[in-house]
VMD Tcl script that builds the backbone (N, CA, C; Angstrom):
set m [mol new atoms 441]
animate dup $m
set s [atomselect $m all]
$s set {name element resname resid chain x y z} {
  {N N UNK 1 A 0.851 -1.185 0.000}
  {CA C UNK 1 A 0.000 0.000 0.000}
  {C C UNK 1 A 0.894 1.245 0.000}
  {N N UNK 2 A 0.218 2.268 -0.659}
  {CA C UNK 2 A 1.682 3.765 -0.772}
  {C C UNK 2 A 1.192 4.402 0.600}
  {N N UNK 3 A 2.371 5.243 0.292}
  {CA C UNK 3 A 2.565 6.036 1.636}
  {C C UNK 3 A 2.795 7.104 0.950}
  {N N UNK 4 A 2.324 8.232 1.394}
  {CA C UNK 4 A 2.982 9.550 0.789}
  {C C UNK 4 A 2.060 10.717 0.963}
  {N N UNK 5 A 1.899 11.747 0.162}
  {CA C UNK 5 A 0.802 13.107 0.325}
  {C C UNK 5 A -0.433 12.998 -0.501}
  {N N UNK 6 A -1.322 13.068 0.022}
  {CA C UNK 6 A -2.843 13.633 -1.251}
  {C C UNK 6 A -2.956 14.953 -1.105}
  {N N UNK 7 A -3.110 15.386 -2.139}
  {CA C UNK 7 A -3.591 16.814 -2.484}
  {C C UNK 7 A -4.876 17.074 -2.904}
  {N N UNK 8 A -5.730 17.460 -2.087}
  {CA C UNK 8 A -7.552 17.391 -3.060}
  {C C UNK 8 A -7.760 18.827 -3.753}
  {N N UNK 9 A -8.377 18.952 -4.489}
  {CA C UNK 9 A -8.453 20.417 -4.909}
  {C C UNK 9 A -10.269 19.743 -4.834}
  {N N UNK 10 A -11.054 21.059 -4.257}
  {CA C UNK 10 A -12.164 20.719 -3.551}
  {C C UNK 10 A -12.631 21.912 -4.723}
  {N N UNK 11 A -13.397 21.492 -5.812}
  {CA C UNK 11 A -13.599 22.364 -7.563}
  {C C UNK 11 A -14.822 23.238 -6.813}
  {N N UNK 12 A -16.066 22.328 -7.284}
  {CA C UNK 12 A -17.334 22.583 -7.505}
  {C C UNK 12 A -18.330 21.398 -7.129}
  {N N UNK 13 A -19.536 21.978 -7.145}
  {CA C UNK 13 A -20.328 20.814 -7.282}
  {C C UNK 13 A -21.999 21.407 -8.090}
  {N N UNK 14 A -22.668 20.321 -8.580}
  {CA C UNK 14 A -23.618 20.501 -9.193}
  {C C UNK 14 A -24.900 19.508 -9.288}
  {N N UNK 15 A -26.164 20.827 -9.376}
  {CA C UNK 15 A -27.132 19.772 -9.067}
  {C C UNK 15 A -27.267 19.663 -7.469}
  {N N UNK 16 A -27.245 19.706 -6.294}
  {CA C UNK 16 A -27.741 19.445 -5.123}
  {C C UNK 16 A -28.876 19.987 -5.222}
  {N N UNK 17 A -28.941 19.035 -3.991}
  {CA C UNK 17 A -30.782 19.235 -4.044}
  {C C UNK 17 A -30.760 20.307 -2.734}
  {N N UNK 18 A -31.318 21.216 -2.624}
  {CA C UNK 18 A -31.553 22.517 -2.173}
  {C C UNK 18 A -32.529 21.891 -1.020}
  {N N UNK 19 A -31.546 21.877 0.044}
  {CA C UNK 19 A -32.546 22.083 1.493}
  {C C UNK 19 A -33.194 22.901 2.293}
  {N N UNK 20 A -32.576 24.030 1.648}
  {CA C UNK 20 A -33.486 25.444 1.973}
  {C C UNK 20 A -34.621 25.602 1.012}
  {N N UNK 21 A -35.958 25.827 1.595}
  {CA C UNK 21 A -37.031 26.100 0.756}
  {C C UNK 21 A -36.844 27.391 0.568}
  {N N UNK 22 A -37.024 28.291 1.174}
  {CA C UNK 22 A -37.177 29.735 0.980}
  {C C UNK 22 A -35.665 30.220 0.997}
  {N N UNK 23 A -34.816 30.117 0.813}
  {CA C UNK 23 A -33.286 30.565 0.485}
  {C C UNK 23 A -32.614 29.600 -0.245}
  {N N UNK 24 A -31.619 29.992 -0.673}
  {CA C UNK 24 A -30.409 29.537 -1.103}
  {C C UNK 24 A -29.791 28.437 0.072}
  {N N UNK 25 A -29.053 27.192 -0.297}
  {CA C UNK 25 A -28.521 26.826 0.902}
  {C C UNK 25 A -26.982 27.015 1.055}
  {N N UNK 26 A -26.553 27.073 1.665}
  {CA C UNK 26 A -25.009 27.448 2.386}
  {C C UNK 26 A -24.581 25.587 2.399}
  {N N UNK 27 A -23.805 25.701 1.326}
  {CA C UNK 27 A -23.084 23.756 1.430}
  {C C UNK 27 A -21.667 24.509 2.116}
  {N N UNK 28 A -21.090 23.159 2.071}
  {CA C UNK 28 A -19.595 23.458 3.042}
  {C C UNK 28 A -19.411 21.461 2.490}
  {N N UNK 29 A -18.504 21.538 2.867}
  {CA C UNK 29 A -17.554 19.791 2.522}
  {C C UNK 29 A -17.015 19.478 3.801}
  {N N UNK 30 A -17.355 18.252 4.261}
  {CA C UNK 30 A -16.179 17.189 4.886}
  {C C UNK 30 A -15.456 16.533 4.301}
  {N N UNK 31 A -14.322 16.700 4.402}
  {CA C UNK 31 A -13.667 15.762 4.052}
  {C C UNK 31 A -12.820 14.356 4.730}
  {N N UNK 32 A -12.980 13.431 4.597}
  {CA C UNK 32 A -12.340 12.318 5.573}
  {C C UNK 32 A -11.228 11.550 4.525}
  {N N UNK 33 A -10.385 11.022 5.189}
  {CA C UNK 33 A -8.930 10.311 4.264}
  {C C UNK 33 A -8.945 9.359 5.769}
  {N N UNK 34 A -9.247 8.606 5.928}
  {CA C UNK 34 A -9.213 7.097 7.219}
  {C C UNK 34 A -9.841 8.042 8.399}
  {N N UNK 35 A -9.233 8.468 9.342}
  {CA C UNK 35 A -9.474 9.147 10.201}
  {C C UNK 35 A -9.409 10.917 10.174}
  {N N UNK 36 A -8.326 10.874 9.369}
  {CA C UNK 36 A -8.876 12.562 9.412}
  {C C UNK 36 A -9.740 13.323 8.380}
  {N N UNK 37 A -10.017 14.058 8.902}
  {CA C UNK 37 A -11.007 15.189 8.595}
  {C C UNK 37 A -10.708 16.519 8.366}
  {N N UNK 38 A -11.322 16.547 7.083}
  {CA C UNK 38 A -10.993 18.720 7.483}
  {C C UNK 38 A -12.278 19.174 6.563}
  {N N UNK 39 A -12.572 20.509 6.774}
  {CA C UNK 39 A -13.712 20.814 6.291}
  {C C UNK 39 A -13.345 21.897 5.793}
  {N N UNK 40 A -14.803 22.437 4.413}
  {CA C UNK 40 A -14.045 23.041 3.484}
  {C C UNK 40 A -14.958 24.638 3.968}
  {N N UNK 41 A -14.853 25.802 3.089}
  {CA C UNK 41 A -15.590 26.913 3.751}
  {C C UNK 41 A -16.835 27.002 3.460}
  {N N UNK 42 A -17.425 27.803 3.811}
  {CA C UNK 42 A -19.144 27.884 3.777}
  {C C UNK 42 A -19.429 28.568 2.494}
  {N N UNK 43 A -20.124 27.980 1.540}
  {CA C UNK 43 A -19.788 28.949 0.391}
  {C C UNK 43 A -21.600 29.322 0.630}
  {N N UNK 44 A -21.464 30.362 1.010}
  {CA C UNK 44 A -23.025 30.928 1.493}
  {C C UNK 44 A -23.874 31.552 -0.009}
  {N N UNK 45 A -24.864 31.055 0.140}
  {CA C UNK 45 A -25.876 31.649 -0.871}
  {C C UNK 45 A -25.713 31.262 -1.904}
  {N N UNK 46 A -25.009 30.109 -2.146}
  {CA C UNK 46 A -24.522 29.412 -3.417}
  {C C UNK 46 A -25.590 28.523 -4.085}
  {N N UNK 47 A -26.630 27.910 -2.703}
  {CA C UNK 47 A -27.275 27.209 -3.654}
  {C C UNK 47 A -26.695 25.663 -3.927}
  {N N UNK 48 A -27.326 24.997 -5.207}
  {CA C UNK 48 A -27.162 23.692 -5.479}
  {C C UNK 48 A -25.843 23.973 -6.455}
  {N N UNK 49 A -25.519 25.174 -6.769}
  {CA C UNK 49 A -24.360 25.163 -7.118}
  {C C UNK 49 A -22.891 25.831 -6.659}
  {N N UNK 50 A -22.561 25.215 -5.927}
  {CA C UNK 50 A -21.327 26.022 -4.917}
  {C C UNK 50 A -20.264 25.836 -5.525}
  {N N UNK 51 A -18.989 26.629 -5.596}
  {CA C UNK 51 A -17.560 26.834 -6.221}
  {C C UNK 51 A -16.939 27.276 -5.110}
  {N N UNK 52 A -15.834 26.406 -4.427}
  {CA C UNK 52 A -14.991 26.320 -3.303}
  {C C UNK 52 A -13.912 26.700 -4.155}
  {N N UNK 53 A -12.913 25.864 -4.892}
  {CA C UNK 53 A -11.650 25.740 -5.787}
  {C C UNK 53 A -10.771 26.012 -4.445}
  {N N UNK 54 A -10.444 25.052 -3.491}
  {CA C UNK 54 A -9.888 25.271 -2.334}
  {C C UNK 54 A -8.817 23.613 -2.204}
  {N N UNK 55 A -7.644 23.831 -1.558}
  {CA C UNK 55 A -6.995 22.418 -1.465}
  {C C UNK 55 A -6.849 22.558 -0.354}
  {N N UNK 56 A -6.906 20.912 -0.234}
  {CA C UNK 56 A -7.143 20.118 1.240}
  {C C UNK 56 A -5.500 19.064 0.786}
  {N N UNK 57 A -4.848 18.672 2.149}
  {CA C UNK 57 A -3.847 17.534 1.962}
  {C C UNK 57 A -3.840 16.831 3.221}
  {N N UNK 58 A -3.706 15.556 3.138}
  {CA C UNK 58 A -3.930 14.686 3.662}
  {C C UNK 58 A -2.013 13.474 3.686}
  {N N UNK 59 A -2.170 13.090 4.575}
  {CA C UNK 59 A -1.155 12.071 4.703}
  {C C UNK 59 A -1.390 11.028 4.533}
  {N N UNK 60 A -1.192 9.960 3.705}
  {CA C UNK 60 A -1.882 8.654 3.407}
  {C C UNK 60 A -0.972 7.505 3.878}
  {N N UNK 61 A -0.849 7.089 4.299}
  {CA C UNK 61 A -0.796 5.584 4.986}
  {C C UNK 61 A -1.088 4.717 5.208}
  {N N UNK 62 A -0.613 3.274 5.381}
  {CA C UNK 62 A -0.711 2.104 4.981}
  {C C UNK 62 A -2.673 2.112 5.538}
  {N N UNK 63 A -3.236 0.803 4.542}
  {CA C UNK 63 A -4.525 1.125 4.467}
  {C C UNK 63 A -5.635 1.991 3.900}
  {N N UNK 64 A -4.835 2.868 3.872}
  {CA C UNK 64 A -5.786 4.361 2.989}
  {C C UNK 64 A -5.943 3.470 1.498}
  {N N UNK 65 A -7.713 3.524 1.401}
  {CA C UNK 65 A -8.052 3.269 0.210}
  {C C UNK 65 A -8.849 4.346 -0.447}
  {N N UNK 66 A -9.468 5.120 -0.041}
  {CA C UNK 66 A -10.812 6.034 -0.370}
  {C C UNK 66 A -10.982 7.459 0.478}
  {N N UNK 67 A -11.283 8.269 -0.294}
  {CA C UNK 67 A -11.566 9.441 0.293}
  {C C UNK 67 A -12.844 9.740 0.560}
  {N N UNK 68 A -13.320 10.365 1.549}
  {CA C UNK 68 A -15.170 10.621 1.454}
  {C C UNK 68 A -15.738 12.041 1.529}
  {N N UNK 69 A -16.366 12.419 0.987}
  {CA C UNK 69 A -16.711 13.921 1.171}
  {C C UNK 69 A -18.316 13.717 1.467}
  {N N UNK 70 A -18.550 14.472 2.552}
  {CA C UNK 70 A -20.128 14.513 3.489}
  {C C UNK 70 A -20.634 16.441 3.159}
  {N N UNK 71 A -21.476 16.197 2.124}
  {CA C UNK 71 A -21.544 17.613 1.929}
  {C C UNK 71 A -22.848 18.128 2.825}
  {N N UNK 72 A -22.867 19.328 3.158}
  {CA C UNK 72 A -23.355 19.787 4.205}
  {C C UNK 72 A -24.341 21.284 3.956}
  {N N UNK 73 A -25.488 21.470 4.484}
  {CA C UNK 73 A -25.791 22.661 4.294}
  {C C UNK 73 A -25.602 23.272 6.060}
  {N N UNK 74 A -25.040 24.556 5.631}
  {CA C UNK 74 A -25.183 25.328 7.382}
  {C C UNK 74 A -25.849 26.263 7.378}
  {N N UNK 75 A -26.921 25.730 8.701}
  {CA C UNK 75 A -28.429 26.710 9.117}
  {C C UNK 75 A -27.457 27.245 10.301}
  {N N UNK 76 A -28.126 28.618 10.277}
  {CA C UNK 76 A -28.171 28.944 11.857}
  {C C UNK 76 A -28.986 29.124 12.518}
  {N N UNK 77 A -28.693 28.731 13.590}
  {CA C UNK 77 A -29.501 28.282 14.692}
  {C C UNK 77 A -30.159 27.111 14.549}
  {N N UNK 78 A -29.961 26.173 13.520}
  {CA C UNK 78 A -30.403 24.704 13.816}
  {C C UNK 78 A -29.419 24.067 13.385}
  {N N UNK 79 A -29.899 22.582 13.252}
  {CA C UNK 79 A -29.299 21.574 12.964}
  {C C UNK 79 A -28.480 22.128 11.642}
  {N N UNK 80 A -27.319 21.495 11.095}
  {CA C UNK 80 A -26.856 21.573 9.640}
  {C C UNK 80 A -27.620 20.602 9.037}
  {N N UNK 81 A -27.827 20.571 7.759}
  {CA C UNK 81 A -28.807 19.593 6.840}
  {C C UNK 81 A -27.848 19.012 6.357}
  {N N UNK 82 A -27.736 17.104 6.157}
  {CA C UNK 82 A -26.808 16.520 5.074}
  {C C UNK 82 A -27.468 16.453 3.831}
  {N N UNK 83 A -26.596 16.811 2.981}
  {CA C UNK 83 A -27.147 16.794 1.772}
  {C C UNK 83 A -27.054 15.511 0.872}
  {N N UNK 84 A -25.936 15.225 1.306}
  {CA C UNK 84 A -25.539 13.983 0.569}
  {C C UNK 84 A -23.851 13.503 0.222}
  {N N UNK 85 A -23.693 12.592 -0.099}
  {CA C UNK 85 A -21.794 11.807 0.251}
  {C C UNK 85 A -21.455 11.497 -1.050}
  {N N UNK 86 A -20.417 11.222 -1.210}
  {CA C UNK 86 A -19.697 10.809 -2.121}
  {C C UNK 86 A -18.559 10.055 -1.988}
  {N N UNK 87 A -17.776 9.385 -2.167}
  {CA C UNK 87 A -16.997 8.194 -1.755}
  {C C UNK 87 A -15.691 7.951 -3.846}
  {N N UNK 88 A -14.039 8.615 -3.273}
  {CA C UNK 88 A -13.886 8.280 -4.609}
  {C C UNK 88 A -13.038 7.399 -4.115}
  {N N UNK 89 A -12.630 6.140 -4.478}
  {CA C UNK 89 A -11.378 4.803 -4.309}
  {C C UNK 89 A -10.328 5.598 -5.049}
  {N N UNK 90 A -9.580 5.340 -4.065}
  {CA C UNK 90 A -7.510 6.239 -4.113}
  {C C UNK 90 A -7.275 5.539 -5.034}
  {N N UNK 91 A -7.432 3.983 -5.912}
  {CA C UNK 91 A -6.197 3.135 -6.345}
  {C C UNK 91 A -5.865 4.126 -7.669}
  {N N UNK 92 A -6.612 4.562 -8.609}
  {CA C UNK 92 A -6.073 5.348 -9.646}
  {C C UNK 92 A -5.109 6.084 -9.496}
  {N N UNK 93 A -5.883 7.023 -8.504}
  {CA C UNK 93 A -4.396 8.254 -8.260}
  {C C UNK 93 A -3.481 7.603 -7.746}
  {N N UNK 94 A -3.237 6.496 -7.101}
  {CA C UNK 94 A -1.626 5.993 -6.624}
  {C C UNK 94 A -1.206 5.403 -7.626}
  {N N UNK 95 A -1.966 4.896 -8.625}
  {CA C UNK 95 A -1.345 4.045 -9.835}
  {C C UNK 95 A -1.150 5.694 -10.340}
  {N N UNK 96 A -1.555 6.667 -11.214}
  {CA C UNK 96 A -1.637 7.640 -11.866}
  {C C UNK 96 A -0.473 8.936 -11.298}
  {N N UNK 97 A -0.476 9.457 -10.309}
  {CA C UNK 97 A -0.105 10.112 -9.549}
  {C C UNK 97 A -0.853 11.355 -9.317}
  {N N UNK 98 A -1.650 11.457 -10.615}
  {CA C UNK 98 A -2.759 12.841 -10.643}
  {C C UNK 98 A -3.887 12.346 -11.491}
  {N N UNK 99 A -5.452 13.264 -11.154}
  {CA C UNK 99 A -6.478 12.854 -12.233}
  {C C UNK 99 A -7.140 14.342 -11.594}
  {N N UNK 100 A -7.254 14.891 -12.974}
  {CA C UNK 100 A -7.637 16.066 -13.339}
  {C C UNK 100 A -8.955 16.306 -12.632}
  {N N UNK 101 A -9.500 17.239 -12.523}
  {CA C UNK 101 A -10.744 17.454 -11.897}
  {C C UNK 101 A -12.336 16.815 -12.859}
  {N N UNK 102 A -12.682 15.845 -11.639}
  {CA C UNK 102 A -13.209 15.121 -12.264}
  {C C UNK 102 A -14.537 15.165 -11.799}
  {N N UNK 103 A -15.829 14.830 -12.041}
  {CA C UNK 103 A -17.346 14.808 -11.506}
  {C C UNK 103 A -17.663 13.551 -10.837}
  {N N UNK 104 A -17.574 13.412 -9.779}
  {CA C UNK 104 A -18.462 12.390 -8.875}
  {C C UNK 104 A -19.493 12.342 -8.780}
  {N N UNK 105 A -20.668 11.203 -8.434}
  {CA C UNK 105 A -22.027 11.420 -8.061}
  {C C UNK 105 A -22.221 11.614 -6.298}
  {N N UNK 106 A -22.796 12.612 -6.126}
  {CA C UNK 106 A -23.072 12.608 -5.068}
  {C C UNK 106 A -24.990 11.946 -4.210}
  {N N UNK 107 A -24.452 10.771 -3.563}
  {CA C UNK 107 A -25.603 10.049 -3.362}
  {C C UNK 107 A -26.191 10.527 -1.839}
  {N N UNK 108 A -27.683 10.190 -1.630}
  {CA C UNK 108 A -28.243 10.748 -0.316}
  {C C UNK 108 A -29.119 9.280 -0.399}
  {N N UNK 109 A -29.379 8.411 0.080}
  {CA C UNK 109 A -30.553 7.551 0.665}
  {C C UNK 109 A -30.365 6.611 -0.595}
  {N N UNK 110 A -29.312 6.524 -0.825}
  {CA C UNK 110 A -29.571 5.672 -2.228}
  {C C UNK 110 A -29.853 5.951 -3.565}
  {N N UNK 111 A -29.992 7.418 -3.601}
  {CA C UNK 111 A -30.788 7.858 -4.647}
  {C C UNK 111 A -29.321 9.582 -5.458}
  {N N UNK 112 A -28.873 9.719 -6.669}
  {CA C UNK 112 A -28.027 10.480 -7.540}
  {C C UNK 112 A -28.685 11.948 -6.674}
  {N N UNK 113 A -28.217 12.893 -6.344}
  {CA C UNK 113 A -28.697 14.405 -5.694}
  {C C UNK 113 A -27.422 14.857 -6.187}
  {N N UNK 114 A -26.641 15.040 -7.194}
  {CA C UNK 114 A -26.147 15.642 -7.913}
  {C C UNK 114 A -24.282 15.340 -8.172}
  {N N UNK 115 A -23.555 16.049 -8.334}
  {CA C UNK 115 A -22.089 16.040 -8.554}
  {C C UNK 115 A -21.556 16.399 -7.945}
  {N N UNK 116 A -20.043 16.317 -7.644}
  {CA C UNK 116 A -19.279 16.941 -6.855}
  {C C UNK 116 A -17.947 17.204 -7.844}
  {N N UNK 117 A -17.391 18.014 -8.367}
  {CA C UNK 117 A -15.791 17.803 -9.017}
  {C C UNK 117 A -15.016 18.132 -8.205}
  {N N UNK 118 A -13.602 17.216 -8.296}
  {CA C UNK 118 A -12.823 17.089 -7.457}
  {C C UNK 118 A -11.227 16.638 -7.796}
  {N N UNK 119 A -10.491 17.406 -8.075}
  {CA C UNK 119 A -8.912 17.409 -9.113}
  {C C UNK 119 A -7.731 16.519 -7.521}
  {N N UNK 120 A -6.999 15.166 -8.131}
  {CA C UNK 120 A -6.501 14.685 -6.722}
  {C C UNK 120 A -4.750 14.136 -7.598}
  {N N UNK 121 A -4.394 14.491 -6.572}
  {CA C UNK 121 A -3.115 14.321 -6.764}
  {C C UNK 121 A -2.248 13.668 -5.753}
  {N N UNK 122 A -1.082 12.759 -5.891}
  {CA C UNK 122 A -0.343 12.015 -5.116}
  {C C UNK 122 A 0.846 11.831 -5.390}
  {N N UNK 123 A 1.706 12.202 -4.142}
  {CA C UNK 123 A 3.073 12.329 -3.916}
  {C C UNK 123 A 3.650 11.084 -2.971}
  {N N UNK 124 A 4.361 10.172 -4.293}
  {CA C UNK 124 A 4.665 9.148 -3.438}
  {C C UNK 124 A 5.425 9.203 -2.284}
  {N N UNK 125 A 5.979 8.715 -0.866}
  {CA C UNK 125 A 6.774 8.817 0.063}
  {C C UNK 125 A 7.903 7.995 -0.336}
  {N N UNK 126 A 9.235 8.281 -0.683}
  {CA C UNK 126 A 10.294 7.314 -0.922}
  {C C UNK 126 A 10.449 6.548 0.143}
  {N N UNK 127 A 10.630 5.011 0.047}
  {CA C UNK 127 A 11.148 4.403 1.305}
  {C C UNK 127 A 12.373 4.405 2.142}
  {N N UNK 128 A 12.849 4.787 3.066}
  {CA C UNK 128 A 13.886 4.994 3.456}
  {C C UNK 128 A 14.040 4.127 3.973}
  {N N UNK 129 A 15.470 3.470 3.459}
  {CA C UNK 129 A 16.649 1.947 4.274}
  {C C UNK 129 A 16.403 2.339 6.268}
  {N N UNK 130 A 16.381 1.380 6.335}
  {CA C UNK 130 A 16.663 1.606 8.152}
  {C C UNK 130 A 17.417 0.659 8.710}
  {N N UNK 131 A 18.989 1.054 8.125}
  {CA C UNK 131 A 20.128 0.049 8.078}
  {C C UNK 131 A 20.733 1.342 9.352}
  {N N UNK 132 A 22.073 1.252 9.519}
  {CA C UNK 132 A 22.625 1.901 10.745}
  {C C UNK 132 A 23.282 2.658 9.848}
  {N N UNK 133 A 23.033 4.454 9.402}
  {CA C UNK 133 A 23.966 4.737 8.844}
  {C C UNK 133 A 24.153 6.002 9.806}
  {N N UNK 134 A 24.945 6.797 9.586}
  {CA C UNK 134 A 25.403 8.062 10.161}
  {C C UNK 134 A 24.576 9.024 10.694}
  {N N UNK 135 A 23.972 9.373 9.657}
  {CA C UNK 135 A 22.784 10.489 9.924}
  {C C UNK 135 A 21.582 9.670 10.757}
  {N N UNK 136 A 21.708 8.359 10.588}
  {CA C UNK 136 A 20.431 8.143 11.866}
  {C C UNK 136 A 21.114 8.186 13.132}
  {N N UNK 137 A 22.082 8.783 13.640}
  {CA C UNK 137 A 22.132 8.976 15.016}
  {C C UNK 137 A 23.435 10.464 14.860}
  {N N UNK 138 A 22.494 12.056 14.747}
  {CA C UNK 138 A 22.489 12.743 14.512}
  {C C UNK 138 A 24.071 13.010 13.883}
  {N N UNK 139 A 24.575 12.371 13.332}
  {CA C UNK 139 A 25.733 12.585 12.686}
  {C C UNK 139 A 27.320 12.114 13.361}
  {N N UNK 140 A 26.859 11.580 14.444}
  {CA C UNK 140 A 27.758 10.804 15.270}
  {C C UNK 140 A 29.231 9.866 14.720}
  {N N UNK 141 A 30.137 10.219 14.829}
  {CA C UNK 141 A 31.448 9.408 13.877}
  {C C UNK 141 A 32.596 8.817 14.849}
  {N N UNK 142 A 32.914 8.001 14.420}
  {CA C UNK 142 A 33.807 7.204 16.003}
  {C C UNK 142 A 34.830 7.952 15.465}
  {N N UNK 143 A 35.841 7.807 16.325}
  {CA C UNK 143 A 37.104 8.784 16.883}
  {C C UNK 143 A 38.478 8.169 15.708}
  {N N UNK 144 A 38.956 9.126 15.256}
  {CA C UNK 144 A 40.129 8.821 14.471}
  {C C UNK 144 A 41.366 8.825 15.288}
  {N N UNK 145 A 41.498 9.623 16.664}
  {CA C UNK 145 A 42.437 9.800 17.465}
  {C C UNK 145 A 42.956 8.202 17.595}
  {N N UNK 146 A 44.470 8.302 17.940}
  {CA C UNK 146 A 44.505 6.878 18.457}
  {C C UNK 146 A 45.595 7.143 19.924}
  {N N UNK 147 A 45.504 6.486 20.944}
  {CA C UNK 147 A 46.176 6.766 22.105}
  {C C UNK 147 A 47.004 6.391 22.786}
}
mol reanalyze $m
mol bondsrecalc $m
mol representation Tube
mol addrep $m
């Protein structure tokens, strides 16, 4: 499994289904990579069509297969509304190293509630030997003196 950096570029999305009746809704993104999380900004008054164009990076490690994005509308003073998820499998971009910004479906209950585009990129981690050399013990060199 790779080890190394993801880079998300968090585009656009299209088509959501509008949980505000009488307004525009305010989406925002989760994003998850195994355990972490980061979330994207409130793109207010946007509607079913919001434009973030914002990057997120993530550290990937052994196990990391899939990224998930939980898109979100934010009320105030109530609950936030889910709008609906999306789920893309990493193996391309680790085979690829990049895939251009691309359209996902974004699903709610089983049922298509619109797109998400999303540009991802990956920076492999070189493996480093963990034999005994110099620099692993801060540069330390035995003694040339002799006595």
């Amino acid at each position: 499994m790779p080890q190394g950096v993801l880079e998300v570029l968090l585009v656009s999305a299209k088509g959501l289904e509008n949980t505000d009746f009488l307004n525009n809704m305010d989406p925002y993104v989760i994003l998850t990579c195994r355990t972490h999380e980061q979330k994207s900004s409130v793109a207010s008054g946007k509607g079913s069509e919001p434009e973030w164009n914002e990057n997120f990076v993530f550290t990937v490690s052994e196990g990391t297969s899939q990224l998930c994005f939980k898109i979100m509308d934010s009320d105030a003073g109530t609950a936030d509304d889910f709008v609906g998820d999306a789920t893309i499998p990493l193996d391309a971009v680790f085979d690829e190293g990049s895939i251009p910004p691309t359209s996902y479906n974004v699903i709610k209950d089983g049922e298509y509630k619109g797109s998400i585009r999303v540009g991802l990129t990956f920076k492999r981690e070189e493996h480093r030997s963990r034999g005994f050399e110099e620099e692993s013990f801060g540069g330390w060199k035995q003694s040339e003196a002799s006595y």
